[in-house]
C-alpha positions as CSV (number, residue, x, y, z in Angstrom):
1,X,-9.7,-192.6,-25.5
2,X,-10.4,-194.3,-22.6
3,X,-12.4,-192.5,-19.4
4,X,-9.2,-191.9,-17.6
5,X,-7.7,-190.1,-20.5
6,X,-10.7,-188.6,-21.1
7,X,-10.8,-186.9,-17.4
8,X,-7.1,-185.8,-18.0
9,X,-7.9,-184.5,-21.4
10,X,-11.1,-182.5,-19.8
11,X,-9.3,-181.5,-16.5
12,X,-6.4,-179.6,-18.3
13,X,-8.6,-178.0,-21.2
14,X,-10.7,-176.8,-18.2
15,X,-7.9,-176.0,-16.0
16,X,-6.4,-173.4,-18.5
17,X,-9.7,-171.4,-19.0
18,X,-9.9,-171.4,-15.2
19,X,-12.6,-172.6,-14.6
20,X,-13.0,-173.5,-10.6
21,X,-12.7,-177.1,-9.8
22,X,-11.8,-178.7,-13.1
23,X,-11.9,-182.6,-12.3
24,X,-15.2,-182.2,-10.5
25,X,-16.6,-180.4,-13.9
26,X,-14.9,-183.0,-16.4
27,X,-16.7,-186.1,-14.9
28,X,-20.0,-184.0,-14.9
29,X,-19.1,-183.4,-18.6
30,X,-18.4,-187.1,-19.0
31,X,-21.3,-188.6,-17.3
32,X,-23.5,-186.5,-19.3
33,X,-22.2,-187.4,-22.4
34,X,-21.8,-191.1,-21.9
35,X,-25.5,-190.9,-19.9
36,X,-23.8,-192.9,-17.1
37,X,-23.5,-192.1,-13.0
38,X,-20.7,-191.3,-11.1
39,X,-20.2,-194.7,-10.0
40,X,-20.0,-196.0,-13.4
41,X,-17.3,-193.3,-14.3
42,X,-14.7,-193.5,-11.5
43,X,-15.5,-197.8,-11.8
44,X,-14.2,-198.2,-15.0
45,X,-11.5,-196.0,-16.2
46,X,-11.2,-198.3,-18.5
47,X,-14.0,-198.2,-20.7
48,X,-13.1,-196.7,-23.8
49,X,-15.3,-194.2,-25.6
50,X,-16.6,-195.0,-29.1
51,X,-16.1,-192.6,-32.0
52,X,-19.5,-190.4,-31.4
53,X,-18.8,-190.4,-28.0
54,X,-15.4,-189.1,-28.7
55,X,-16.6,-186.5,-30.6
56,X,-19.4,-185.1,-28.5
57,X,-17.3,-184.6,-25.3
58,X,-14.7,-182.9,-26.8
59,X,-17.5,-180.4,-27.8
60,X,-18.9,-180.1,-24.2
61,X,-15.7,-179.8,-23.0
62,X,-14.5,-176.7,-26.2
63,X,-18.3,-175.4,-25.1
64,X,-17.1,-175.0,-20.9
65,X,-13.8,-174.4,-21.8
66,X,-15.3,-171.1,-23.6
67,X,-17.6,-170.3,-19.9
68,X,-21.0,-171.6,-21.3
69,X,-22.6,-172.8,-17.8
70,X,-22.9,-176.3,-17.8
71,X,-26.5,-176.1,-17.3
72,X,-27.1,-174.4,-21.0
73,X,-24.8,-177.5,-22.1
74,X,-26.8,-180.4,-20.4
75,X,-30.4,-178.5,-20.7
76,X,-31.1,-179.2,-17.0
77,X,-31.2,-177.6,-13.7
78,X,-32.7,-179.0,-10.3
79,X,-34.7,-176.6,-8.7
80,X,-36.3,-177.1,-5.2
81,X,-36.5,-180.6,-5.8
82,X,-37.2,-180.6,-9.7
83,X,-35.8,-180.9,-12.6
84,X,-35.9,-178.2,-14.8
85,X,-35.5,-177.8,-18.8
86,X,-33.2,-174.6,-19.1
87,X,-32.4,-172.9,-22.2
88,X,-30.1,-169.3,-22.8
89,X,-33.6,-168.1,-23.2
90,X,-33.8,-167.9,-19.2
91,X,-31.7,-167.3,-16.1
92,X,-30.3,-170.5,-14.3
93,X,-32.2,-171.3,-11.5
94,X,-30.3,-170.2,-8.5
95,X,-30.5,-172.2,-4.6
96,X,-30.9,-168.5,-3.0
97,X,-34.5,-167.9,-5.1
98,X,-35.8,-172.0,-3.2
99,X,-36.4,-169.3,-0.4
100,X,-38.8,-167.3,-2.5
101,X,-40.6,-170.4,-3.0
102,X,-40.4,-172.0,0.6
103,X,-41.3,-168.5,1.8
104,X,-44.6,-168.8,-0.3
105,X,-45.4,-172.6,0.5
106,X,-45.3,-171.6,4.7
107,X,-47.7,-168.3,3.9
108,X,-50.4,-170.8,1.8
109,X,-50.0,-173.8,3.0
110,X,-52.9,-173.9,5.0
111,X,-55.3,-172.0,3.1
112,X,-57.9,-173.3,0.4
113,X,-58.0,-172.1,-3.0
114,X,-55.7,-169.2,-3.8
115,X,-54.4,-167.2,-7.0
116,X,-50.8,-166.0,-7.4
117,X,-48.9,-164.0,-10.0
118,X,-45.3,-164.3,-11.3
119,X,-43.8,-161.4,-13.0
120,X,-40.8,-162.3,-15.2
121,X,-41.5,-166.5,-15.1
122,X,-38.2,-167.6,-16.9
123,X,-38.0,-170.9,-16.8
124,X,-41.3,-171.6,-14.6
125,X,-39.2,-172.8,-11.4
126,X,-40.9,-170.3,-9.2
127,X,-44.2,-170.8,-9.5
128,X,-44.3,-174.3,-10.9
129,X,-42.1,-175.3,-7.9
130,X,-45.1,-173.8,-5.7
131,X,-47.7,-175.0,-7.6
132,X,-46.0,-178.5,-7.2
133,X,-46.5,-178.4,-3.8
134,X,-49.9,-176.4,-2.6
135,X,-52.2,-178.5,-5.3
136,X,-55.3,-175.9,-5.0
137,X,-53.4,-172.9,-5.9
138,X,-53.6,-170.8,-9.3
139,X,-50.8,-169.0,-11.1
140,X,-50.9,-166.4,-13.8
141,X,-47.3,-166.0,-15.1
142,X,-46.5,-163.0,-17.3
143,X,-42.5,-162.7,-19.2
144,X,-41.7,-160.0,-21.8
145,X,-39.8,-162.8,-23.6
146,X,-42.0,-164.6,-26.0
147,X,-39.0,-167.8,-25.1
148,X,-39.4,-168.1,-21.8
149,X,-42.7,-168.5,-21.9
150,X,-42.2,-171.5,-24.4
151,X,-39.6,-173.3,-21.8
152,X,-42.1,-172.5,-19.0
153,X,-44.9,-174.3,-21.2
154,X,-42.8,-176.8,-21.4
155,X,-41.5,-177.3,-17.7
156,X,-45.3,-176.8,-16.5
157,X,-46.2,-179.9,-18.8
158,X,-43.4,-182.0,-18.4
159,X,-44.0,-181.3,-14.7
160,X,-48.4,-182.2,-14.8
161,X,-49.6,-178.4,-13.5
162,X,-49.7,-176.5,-16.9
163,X,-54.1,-176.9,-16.5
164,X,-53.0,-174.7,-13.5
165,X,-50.9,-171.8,-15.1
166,X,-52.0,-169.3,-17.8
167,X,-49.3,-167.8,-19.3
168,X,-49.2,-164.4,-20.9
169,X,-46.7,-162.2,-22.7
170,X,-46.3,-158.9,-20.7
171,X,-43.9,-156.4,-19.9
172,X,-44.4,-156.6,-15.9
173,X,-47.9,-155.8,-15.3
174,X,-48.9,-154.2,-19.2
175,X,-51.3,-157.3,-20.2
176,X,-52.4,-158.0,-16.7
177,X,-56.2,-158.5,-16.9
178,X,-56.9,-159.8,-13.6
179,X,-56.7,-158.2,-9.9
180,X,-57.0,-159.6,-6.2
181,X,-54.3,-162.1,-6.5
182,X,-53.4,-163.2,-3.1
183,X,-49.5,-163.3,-4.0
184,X,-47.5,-161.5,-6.3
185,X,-43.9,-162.7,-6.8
186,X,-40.7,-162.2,-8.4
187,X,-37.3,-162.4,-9.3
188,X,-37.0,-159.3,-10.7
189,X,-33.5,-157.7,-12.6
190,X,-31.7,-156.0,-9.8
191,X,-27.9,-156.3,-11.2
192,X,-27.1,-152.2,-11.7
193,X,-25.8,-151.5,-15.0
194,X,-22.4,-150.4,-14.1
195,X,-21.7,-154.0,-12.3
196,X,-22.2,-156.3,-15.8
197,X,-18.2,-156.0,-16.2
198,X,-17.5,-157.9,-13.0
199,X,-20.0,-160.5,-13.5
200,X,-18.6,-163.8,-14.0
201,X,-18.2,-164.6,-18.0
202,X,-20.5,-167.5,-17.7
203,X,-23.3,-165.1,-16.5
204,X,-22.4,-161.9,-18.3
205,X,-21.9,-163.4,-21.8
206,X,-24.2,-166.3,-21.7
207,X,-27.3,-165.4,-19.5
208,X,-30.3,-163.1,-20.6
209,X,-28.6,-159.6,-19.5
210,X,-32.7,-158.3,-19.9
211,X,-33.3,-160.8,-16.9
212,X,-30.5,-159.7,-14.8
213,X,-30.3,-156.2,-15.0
214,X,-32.3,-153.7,-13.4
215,X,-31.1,-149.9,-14.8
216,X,-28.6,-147.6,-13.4
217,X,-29.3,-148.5,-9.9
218,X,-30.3,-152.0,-10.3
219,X,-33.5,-151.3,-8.5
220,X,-35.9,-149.4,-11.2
221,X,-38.1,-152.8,-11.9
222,X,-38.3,-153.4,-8.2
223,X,-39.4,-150.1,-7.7
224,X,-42.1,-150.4,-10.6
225,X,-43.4,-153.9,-9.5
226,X,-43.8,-152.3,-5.5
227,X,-45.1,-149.0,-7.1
228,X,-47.8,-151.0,-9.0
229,X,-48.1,-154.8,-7.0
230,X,-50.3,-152.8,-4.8
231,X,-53.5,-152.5,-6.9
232,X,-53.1,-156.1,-8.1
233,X,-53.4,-157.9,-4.8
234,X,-56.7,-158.3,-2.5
235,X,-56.4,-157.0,0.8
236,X,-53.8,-159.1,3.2
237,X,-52.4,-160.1,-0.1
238,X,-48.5,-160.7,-0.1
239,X,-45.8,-159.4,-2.4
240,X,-42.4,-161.5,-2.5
241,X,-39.3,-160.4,-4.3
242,X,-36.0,-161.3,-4.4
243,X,-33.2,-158.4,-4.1
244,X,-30.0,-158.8,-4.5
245,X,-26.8,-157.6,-1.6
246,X,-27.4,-154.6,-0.2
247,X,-30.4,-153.2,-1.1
248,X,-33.1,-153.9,1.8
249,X,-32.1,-150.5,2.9
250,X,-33.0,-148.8,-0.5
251,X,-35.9,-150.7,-1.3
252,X,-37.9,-150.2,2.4
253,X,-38.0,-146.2,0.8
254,X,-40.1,-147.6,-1.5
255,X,-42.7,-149.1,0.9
256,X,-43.3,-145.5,2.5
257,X,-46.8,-144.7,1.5
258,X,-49.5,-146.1,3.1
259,X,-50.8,-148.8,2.1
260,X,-48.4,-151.5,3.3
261,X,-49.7,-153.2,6.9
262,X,-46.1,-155.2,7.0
263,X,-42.2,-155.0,5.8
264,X,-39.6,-157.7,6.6
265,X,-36.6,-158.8,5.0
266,X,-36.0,-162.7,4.9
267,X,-32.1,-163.4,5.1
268,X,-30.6,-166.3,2.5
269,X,-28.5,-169.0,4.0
270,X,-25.5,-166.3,3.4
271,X,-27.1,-164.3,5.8
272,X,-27.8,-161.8,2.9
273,X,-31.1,-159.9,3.0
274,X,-32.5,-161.5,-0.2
275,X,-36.7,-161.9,0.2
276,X,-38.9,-159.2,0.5
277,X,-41.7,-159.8,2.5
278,X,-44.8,-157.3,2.4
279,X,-48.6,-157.2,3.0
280,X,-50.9,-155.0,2.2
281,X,-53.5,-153.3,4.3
């Protein structure tokens, strides 16, 4: 089988299961198998693929056929500039949550030494992604999943800031020891339980549903981490959290005790309100 069978072989198995832009996903199937860039691919159609090479890609290609997101089948995402090791163990890192992080670098940017918390670190892309770029900050990541904290171990060394991150198994804030953090952040589960049916098959029967969703309403961990975040940050410390469409309205209720000096949302390049912003007094 030669690459331009290959691509026609891919392109219909793909096709079939509906998956959106076959061709496009069958040469990134392809190159990853044969380790090879695009140039290389479309430049010789006719190299032919040896037997291992055979074998393996129509594996990959049975594996997306069947919805598994490519990411889970290559191990890799790029994330705000970085490559990431991702496992089913942790949500794919998404473009929309680069503006958590972006938001955070502007806030700190110009400031000295500063400490910041993750709740819920996943893969690490959040905070190592800021950590990358403000070298005399601090981060304190907590995950419920024993897993995630391995690939975030791993990301933070492959990436040269894991002497920078302590990493600690905690449900939210439980195992928490330390206070006056000048940022709290997170992606929190905000998907309401009634909406897991229409979620595409490649998120609702591959991703970790205990990352994604956030109770009846979608919002009970956001209101927990707001409810709580408060007595974890020093004064003029910042919360940021990501929300998902539609709910700015519901979560400013949550922000009505005193206590709060500031509440904006941050819109996504969608135009979707998707960062919360807050300070405290």
């Amino acid at each position: 089988m030669n690459i331009t069978k290959a691509l026609e072989f891919a392109s219909l198995q793909l096709r079939e299961a509906t998956i959106a832009e076959p061709e496009r996903e069958a040469s990134l199937l392809l190159r990853f198998v044969l380790k090879r860039d695009p140039v290389f691919v479309y430049s010789h159609p006719e190299y032919q693929l040896d037997a291992v090479e055979s074998i393996l890609f129509k594996a990959v290609v049975k594996r997306r056929a069947a919805r598994e997101p490519f990411q889970y089948i290559s191990g890799r995402q790029e994330f705000f500039g970085l490559d990431f090791r991702v496992t089913p163990d942790v949500l794919i890192p998404r473009p929309e949550t680069e503006l958590l992080v972006e938001t955070a670098i502007g806030r700190f940017k110009n400031i000295g030494n500063f400490r910041f918390l993750e709740l819920g670190v996943g893969s690490g892309c959040i905070t190592i992604a800021i950590l990358k770029n403000l070298p005399n900050a601090t981060a304190f990541g907590v995950d419920i999943s024993e897993a995630a904290l391995g690939v975030t171990k791993q990301n933070a060394e492959k990436l040269q800031v894991v002497n920078r991150l302590k990493l600690v198994r905690s449900n939210l804030f439980e195992n928490v020891t330390s206070e006056n953090f000048d940022l709290i952040v997170s992606n929190p589960p905000y998907i309401p339980e009634g909406d897991v049916s229409t979620l595409q098959p490649e998120v609702r029967d591959y991703e970790p549903l205990t990352a994604l969703v956030g109770g009846d309403t979608g919002l009970e961990i956001v209101r927990s981490i707001i409810q709580e975040s408060h007595r974890f940050l020093k004064p003029s410390g910042v919360l940021l959290l990501e929300i998902g469409f539609g709910q700015s309205e519901m979560v400013s209720t949550f922000f009505d005790k005193p206590g709060w000096q500031s509440l904006e949302f941050l819109k996504d390049l969608q135009g979707i309100d998707r960062t919360v912003l807050a300070v405290k007094k």
